[in-house]
GUPA-560511 format. One record per residue (C-alpha): residue in one letter; z, x, y; chain. Coordinates in steps of 0.2 Angstrom, whole numbers, m for minus. Example, Ala and Ser with C-alpha at 12.3 -4.5 7.8 and 13.67 -1.06 7.14 Angstrom:
2
PT   residuo      pz      px      py   cadena
PT         A      39      62     m22        A
PT         S      36      68      m5        A
This chain:
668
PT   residuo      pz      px      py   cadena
PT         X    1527     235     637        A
PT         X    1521     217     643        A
PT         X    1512     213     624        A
PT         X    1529     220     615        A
PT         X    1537     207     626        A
PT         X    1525     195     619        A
PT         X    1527     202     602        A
PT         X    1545     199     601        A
PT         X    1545     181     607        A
PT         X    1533     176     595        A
PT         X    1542     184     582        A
PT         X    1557     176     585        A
PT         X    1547     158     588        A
PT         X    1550     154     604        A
PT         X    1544     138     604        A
PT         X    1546     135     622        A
PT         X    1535     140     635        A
PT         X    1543     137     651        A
PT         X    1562     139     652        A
PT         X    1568     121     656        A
PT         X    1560     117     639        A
PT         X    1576     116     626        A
PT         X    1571     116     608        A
PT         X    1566     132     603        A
PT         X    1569     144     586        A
PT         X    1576     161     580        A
PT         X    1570     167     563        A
PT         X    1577     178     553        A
PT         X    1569     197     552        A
PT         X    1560     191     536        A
PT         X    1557     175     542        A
PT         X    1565     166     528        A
PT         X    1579     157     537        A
PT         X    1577     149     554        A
PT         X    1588     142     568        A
PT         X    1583     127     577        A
PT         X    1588     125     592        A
PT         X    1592     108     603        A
PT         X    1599     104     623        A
PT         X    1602      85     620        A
PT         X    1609      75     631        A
PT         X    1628      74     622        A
PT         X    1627      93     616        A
PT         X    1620     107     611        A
PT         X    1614     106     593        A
PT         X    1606     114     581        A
PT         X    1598     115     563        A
PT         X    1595     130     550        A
PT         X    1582     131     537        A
PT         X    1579     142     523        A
PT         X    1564     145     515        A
PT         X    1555     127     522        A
PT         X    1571     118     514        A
PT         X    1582     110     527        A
PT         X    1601     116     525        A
PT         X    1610     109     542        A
PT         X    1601      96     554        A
PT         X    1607      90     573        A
PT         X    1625      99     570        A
PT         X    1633      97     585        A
PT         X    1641     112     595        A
PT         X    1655     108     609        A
PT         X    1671     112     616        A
PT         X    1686     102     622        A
PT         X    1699     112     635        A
PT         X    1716     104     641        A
PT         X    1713     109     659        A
PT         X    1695     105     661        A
PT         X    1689      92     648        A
PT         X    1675      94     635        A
PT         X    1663     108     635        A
PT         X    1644      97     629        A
PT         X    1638      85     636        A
PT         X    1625      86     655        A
PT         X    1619     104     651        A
PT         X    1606     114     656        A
PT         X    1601     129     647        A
PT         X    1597     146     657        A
PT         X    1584     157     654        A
PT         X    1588     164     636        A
PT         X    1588     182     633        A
PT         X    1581     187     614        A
PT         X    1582     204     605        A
PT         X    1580     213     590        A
PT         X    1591     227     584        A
PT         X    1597     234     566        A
PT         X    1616     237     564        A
PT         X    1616     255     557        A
PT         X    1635     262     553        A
PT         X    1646     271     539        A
PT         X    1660     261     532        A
PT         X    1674     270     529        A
PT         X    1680     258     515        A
PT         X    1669     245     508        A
PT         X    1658     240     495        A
PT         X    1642     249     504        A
PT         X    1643     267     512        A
PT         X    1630     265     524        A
PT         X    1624     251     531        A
PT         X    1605     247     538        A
PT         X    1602     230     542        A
PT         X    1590     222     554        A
PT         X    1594     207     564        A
PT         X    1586     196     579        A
PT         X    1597     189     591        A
PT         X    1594     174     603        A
PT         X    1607     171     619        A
PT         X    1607     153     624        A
PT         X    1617     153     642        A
PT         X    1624     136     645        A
PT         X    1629     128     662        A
PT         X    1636     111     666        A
PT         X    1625     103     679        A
PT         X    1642      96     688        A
PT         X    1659     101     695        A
PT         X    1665     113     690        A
PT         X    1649     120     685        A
PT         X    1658     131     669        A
PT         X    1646     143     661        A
PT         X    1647     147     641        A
PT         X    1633     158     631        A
PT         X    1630     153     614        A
PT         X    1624     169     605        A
PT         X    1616     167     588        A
PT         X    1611     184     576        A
PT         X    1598     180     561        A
PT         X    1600     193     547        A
PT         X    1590     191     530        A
PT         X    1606     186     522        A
PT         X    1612     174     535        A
PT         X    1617     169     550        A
PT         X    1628     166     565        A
PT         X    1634     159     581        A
PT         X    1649     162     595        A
PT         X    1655     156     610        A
PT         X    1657     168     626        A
PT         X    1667     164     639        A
PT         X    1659     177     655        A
PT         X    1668     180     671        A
PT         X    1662     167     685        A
PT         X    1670     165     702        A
PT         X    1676     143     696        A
PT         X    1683     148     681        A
PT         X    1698     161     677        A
PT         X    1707     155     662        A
PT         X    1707     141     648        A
PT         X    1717     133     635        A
PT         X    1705     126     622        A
PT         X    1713     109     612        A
PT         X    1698     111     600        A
PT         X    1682     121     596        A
PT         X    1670     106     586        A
PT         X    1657     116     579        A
PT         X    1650     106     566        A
PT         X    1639     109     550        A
PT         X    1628      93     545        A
PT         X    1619      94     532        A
PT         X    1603      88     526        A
PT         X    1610      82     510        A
PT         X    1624      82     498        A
PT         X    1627      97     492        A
PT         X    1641     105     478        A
PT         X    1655     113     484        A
PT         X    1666     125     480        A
PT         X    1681     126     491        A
PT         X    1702     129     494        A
PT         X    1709     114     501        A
PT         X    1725     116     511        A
PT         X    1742     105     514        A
PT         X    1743     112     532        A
PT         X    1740     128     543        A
PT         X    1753     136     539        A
PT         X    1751     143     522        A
PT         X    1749     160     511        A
PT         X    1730     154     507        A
PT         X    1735     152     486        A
PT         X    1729     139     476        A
PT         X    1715     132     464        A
PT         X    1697     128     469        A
PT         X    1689     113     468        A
PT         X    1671     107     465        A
PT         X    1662      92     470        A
PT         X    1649      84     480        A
PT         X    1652      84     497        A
PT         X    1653      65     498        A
PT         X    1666      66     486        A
PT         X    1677      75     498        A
PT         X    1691      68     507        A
PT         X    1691      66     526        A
PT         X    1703      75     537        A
PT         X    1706      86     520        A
PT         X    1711     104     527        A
PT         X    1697     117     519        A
PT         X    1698     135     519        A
PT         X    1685     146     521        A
PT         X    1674     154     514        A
PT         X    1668     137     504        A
PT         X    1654     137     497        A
PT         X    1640     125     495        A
PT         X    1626     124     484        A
PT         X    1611     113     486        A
PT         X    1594     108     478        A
PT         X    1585     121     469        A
PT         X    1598     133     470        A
PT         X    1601     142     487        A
PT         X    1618     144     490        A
PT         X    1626     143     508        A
PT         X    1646     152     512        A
PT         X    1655     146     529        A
PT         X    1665     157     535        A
PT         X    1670     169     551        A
PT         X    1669     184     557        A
PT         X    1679     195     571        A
PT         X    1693     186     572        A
PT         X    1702     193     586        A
PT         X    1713     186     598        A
PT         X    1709     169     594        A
PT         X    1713     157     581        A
PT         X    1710     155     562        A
PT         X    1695     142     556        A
PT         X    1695     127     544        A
PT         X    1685     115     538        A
PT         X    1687      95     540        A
PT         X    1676      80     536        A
PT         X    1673      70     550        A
PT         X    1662      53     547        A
PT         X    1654      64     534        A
PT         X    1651      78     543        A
PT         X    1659      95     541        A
PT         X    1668     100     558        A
PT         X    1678     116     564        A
PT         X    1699     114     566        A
PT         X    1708     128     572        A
PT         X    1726     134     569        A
PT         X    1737     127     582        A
PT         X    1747     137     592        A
PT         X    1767     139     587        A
PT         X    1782     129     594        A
PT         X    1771     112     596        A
PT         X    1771      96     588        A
PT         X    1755      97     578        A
PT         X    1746      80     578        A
PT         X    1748      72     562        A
PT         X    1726      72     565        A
PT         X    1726      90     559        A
PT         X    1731      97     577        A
PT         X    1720      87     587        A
PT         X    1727      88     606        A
PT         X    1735     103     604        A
PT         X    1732     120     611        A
PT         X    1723     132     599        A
PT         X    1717     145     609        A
PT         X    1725     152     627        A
PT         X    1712     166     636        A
PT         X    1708     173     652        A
PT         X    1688     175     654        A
PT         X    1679     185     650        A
PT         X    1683     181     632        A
PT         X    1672     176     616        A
PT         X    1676     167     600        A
PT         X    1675     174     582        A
PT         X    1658     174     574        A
PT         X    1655     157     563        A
PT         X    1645     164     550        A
PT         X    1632     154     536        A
PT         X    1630     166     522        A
PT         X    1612     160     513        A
PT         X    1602     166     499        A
PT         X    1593     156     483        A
PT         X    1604     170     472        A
PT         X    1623     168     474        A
PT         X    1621     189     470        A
PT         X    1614     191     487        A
PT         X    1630     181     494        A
PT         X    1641     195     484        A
PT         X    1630     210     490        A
PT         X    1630     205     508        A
PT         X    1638     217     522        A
PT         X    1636     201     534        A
PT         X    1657     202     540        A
PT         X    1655     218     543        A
PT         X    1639     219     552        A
PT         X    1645     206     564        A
PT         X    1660     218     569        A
PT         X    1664     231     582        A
PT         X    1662     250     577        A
PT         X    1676     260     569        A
PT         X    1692     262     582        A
PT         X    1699     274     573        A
PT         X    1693     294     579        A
PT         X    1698     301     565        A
PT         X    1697     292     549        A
PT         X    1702     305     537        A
PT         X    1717     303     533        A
PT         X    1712     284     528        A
PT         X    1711     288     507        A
PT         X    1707     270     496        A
PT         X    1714     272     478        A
PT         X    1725     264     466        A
PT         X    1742     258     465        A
PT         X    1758     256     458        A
PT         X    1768     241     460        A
PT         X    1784     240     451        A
PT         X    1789     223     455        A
PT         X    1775     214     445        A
PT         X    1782     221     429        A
PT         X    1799     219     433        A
PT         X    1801     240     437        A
PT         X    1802     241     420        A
PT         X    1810     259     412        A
PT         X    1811     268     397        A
PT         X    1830     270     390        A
PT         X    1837     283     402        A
PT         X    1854     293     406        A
PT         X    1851     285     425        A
PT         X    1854     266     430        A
PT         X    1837     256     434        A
PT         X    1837     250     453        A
PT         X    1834     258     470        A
PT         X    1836     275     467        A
PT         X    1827     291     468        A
PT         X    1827     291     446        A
PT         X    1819     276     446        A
PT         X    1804     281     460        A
PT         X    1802     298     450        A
PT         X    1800     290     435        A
PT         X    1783     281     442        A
PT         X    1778     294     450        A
PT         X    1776     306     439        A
PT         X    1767     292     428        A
PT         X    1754     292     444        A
PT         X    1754     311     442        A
PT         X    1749     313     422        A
PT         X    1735     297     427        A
PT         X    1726     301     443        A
PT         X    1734     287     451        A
PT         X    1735     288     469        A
PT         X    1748     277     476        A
PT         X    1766     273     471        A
PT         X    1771     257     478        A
PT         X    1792     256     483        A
PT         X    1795     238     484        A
PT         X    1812     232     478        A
PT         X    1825     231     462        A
PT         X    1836     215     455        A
PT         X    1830     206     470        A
PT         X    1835     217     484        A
PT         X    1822     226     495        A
PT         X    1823     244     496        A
PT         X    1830     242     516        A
PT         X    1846     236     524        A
PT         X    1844     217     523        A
PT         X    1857     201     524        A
PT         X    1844     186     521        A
PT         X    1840     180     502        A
PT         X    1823     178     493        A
PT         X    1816     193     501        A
PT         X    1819     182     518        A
PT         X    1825     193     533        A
PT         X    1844     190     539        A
PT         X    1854     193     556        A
PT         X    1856     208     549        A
PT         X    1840     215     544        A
PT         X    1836     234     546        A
PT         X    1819     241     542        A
PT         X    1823     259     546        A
PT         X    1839     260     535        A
PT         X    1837     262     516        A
PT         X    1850     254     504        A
PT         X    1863     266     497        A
PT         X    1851     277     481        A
PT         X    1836     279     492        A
PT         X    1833     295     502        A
PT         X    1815     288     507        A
PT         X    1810     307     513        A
PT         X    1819     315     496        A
PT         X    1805     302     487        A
PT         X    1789     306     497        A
PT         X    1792     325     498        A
PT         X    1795     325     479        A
PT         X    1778     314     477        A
PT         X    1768     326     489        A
PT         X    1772     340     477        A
PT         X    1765     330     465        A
PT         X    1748     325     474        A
PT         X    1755     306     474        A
PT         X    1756     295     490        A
PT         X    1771     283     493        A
PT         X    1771     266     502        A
PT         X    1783     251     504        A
PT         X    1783     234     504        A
PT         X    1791     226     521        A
PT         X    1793     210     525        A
PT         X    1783     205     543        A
PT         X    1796     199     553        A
PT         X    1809     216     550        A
PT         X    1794     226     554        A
PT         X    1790     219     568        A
PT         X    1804     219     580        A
PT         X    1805     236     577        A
PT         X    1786     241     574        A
PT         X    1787     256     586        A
PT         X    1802     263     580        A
PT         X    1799     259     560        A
PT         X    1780     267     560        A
PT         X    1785     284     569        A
PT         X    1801     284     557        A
PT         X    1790     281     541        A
PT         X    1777     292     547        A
PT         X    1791     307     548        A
PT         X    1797     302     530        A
PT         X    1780     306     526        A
PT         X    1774     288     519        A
PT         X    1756     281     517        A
PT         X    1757     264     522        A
PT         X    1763     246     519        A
PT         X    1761     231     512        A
PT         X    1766     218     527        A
PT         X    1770     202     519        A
PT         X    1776     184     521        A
PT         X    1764     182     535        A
PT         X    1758     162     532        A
PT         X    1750     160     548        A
PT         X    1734     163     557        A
PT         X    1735     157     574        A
PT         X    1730     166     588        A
PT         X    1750     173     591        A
PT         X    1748     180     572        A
PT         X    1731     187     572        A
PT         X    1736     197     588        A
PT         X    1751     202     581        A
PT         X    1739     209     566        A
PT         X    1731     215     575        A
PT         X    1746     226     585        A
PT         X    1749     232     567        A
PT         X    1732     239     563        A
PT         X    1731     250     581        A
PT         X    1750     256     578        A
PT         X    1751     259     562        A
PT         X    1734     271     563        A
PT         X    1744     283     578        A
PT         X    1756     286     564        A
PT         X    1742     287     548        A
PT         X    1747     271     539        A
PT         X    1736     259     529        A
PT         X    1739     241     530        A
PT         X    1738     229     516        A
PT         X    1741     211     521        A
PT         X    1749     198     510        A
PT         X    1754     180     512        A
PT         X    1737     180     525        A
PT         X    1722     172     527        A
PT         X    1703     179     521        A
PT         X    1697     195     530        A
PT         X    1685     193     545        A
PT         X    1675     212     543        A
PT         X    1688     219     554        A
PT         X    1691     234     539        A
PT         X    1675     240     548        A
PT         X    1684     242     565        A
PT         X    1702     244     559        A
PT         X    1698     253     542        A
PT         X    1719     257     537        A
PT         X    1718     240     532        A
PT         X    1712     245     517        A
PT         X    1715     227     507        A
PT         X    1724     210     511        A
PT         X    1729     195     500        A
PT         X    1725     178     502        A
PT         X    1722     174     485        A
PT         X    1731     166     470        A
PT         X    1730     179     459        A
PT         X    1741     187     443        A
PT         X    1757     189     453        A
PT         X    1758     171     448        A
PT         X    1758     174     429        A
PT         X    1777     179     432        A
PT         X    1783     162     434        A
PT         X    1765     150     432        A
PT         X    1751     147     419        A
PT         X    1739     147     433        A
PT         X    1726     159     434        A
PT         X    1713     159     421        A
PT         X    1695     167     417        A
PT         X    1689     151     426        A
PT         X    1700     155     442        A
PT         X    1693     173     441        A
PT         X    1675     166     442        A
PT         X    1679     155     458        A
PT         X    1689     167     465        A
PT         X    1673     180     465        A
PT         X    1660     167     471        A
PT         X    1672     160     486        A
PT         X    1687     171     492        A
PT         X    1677     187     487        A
PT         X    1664     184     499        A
PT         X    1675     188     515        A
PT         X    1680     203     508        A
PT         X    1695     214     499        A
PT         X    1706     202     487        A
PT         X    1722     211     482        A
PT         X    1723     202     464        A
PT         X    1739     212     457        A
PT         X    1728     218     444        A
PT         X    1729     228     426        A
PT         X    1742     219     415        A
PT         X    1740     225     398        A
PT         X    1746     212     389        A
PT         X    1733     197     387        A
PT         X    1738     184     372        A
PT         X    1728     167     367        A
PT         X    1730     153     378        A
PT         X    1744     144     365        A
PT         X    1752     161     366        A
PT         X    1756     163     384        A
PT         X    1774     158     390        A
PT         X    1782     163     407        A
PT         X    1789     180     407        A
PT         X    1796     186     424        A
PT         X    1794     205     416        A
PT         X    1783     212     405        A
PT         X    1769     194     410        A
PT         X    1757     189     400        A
PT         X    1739     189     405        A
PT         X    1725     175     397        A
PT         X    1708     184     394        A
PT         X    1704     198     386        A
PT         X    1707     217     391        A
PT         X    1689     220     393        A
PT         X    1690     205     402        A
PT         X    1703     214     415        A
PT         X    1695     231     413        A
PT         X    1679     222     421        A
PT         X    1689     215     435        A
PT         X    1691     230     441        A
PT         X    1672     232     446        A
PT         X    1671     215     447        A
PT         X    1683     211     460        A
PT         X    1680     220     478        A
PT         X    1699     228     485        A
PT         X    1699     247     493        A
PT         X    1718     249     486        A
PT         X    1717     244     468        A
PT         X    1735     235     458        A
PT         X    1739     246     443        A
PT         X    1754     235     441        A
PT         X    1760     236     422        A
PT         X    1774     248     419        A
PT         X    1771     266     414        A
PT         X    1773     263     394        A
PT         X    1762     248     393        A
PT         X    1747     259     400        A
PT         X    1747     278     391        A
PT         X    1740     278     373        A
PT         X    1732     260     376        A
PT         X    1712     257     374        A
PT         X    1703     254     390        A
PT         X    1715     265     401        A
PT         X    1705     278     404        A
PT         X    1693     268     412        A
PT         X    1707     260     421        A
PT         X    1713     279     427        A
PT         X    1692     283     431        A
PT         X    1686     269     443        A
PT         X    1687     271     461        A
PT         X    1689     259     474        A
PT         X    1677     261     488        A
PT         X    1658     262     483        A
PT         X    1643     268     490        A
PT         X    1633     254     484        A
PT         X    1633     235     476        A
PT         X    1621     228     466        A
PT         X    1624     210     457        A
PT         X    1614     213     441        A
PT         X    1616     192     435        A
PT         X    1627     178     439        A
PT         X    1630     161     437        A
PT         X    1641     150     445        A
PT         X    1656     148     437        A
PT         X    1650     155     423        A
PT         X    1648     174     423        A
PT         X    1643     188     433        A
PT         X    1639     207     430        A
PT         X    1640     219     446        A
PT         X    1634     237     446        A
PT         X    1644     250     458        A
PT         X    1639     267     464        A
PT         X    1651     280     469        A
PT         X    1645     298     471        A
PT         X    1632     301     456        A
PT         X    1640     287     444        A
PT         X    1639     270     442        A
PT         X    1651     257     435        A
PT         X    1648     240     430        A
PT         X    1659     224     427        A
PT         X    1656     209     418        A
PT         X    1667     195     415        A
PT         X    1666     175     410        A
PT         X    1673     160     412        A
PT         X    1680     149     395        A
PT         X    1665     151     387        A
PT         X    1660     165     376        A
PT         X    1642     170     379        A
PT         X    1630     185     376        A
PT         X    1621     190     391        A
PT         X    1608     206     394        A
PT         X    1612     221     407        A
PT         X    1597     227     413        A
PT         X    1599     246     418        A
PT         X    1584     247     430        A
PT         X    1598     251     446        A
PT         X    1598     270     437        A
PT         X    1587     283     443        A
PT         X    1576     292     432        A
PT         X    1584     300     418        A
PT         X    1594     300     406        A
PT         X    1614     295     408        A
PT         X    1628     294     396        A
PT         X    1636     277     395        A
PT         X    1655     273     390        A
PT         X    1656     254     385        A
PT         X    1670     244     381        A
PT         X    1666     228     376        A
PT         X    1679     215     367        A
PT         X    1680     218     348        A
PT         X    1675     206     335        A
PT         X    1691     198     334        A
PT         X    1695     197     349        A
PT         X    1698     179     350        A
PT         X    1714     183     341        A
PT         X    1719     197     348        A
PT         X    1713     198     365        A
PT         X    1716     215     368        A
PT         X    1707     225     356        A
PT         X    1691     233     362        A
PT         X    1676     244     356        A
PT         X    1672     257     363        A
PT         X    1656     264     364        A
PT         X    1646     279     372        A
PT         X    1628     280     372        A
PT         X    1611     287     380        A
PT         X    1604     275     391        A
PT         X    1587     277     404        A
PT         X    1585     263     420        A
PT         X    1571     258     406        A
PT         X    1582     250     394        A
PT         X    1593     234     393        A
PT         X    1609     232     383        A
PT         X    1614     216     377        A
PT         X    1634     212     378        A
PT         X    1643     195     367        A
PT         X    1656     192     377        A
PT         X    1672     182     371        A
PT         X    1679     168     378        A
PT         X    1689     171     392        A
PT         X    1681     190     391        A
PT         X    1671     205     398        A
PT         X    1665     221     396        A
PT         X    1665     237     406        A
PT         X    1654     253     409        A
PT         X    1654     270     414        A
PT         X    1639     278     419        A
PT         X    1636     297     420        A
PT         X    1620     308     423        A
PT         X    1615     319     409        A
PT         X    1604     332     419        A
PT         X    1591     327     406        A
PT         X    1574     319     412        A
């Protein structure tokens, strides 16, 4: 037992030998990245290195309390406790099934060597994909309760790096907008960034920062500080944030014990491996839920994105049961899981006073307008195997969020789409996650909107089966916004936290001096196999089928729109470039699928099928037609014999893509 001890600490590279000694190192299980670190006499610090290259160096980690002053400085560091362990779960909706990851973790208990003699452990996990730190706050006899003005972790790094990154006007915000790249010395100071951003550096290796666990705390961004990156967390509501991003006020309010979210460093020399990785999710509590069963990711109408658009009919359009058949049935002919009830001419489909989708005095969640029997709808979808949600705006739900879920659970609905949210201090991410744990005692799925990235917490909360945060097509109702370039930057930052609703499948894609606003019917920029990739491409357990009914049925590439699932046994990046392309390769059951899509540029690019297992398989592959450049939406479609031997080369249009369905042939 005595030499496994032994073992382990030189495995993790204890450097020191006698516990008042404070520089010491945890390494990853492979050994590729290593965490440095360093007691000095202002704070804790520390450094990371991957693969002998130097990322971050001297970050400073401290804390700043209202009650009880800064958290940093005349430390001394108690005997640390070091472990190795591998995080081995089932996800019930993901990009991976079944998880098995190894990990070392190193616990660094601080104390202040004064009055009042406050404790904190810093507790760091090395996985081969990355790493990460948090704060935890144990019971001690001095210390009951805080209320911490600022968490400063910072991220210095060793040199300049590019990033890619979202920056922000204020806290308070739906988390849309445009990416932006630079060199980090390029970058403003006290510029508001969201996360994840990520930062490429010499040579290639790639490093995302964001979080993990976020629960009952608040959100984290990014700020330069004399050059160096540094935490800033959500204030708390009804203050007067400082005009220095918050600085002074009250972020986070706790009784101990408590802990802070994970701050995770994502790190690989392939931007794939960032993609693949299950890091959130392993840094998350185990499933809540007993019984997950009734939890079912698939595809979705959502009527409002096309302007609930009908055929010519003896009814009137609007909120009425016509209307919702109508779709329905569509859903039923297609495989499509989910019909979404949102709202018509404006109105929702509830009792509201208020404009713009904005709650009034008056505003009742639990009584439909006049034309909607809400139980009439959801029995006649259950005889026709279809689920129905709704769309609800947060603050109707919520003052009635015990009442609304068991009415809407008795009316025999799915879930939700909580929207309007545009905050994520620690009241809202509470509140969140209220609606998680009550809305699973009535068998409702969740999807956020208006809402900051995802923290892993699907894993432990899996009816939140997808959540938005992401400029994506709604836009194209009213904005020339998103574009194949958008797409890319999307999948190599925002993607990397996790599910992006992206308000996917419109059908109608025209060349860039084509495209003109259209509030219904939009137009998309791309091609269609450019949008028939995205959806491999882009990761979200509750997948948009947003175009009306007619605009799908009879159209190329639908089929493969009707075949992919949502949730995947396995992820495999195939290639990818930054900002230029990327092909991933999904496995659900004995298929795979594969996505590709590109930027602006057209390019030819080579999918190897080495992911297959021996034998032969039948491949369906849609890839955009000669002419595409014209007519965006014609395709080719081609099936084939294909063995994990071959390799298939794909020319890709501007703005373009290609999709694939693999099947097993039972031949060797």
């Amino acid at each position: 037992m005595k030499s496994n001890n032994i073992l382990l600490l030189i495995m993790l590279g204890l450097i020191a030998n006698v516990y008042g000694q404070t520089n010491m190192q945890l390494k990853s299980p492979n050994g590729e990245i290593r965490f440095v670190f360093q007691l000095k006499a202002t704070a804790p610090a520390y450094s990371v290195q991957y693969k002998n290259q130097s990322l971050i160096k001297d970050a400073s980690l401290d804390l700043a309390f209202a009650e009880t002053g800064a958290f940093g400085s005349n430390l001394k560091l108690l005997k640390p406790v070091f472990r190795s362990a591998v995080e081995r779960y089932e996800l019930v909706v993901g990009k991976t099934k079944l998880v098995n990851e190894p990990f070392n973790e190193g616990i660094f208990p601080l104390e202040e060597r004064t009055k009042p003699g406050r404790k904190i452990n810093l507790i760091v996990r090395a996985f081969n994909d990355g790493l990460a730190f948090r704060y935890e706050f144990p019971k001690q006899a001095n210390w009951a309760s805080y209320s911490l003005t600022e968490e400063n972790s910072s991220f210095k790094f060793a040199s300049d790096p590019k990033l890619l990154a979202l920056f922000l006007p204020s806290f308070t915000s739906s988390h849309e907008g445009e990416y932006s790249t630079m060199r980090l010395s390029e970058m403003k100071e006290d510029t508001l960034m969201d996360m994840p951003a990520l930062f490429e550096f010499p040579g290639k290796t790639y490093l995302a920062i964001t979080e993990a666990a976020l629960v009952d705390y608040a959100g984290m961004y990014l700020i330069k500080k004399n050059g160096v990156l540094t935490s800033r967390l959500s204030p708390l509501p009804g203050q007067a944030v400082n005009v220095k991003l918050g600085e002074g006020d009250v972020k986070v309010k706790a009784t101990l014990p408590h802990k802070t979210p994970w701050r995770v460093m994502m790190i690989s020399d392939r931007i794939g491996a960032l993609v693949e990785s299950n890091l959130l999710t392993n840094l998350n509590e185990p499933n809540k839920i007993k019984d997950p069963s009734w939890i079912k990711p698939g595809k979705t109408t959502f009527p409002w994105w096309n302007g609930s658009i009908i055929p010519d009919t003896t009814f009137a359009p609007g909120n009425n049961f016509e209307n919702n058949q109508y779709y329905i049935d569509f859903c039923a002919r297609n495989g499509i899981e989910y019909h979404s009830i949102v709202e018509s001419n404006g109105h929702e489909w509830y009792t509201n006073d208020g404009g713009g989708y904005q709650p009034g005095p008056n505003v009742d969640i639990t009584k439909p307008v006049d034309g909607i029997d809400m139980k009439q709808i959801c029995d006649y979808a259950k005889n026709k195997g279809v689920k129905v949600r709704v769309w609800v705006h947060w603050k109707a739900l919520y003052p009635k969020l015990d009442t609304a879920f068991a009415l809407f659970e008795q009316w025999g609905l799915a879930g939700m789409m909580v929207d309007f949210m545009d905050r994520d201090d620690q009241e809202m991410t509470n509140i969140k996650e209220e609606i998680l744990i009550k809305a699973a005692k009535h068998k409702l799925h969740i999807q956020f909107h208006g809402v900051e990235k995802p923290t892993g917490l699907s894993r432990t909360y899996p009816n939140e089966i997808t959540r938005e945060g992401t400029l994506n097509y709604e836009v194209n109702k009213w904005e020339k916004r998103i574009t194949p370039d958008h797409d890319l930057n999307i999948v190599f930052t925002r993607m990397l936290a996790g599910p992006s609703d992206y308000h996917m499948g419109g059908f109608r894609t025209v060349p860039d001096s084509l495209w003109k606003v259209q509030y219904t019917r939009p137009l998309m920029l791309g091609t269609r196999c450019h949008m028939l990739g995205m959806f491999v491409v882009l990761e979200s357990y509750l997948g948009m089928v947003c175009d009306y009914p007619a605009a799908y049925e009879g159209q190329a590439g639908f089929e493969f729109v009707k075949a992919v699932p949502t949730i995947w046994d396995e992820t495999k990046v195939v290639s990818a470039e930054l900002q230029q392309y990327i092909t991933i390769a999904r496995k659900k059951n004995e298929e795979w699928y594969v996505g590709t899509i590109t930027n602006h540029d057209a390019r030819q690019t080579t999918i190897n099928f080495n992911f297959l297992k021996e034998g032969t398989w039948v491949a369906d592959i849609y890839t955009d037609a000669p002419d595409a450049v014209v007519h965006p939406n014609n395709l080719v479609k081609e099936t084939r014999e294909v063995k994990p031997t071959d390799t298939l080369t794909l020319k890709l249009a501007a703005g373009g893509g290609a999709a694939i369905r693999l099947k097993r042939t039972g031949k060797e």
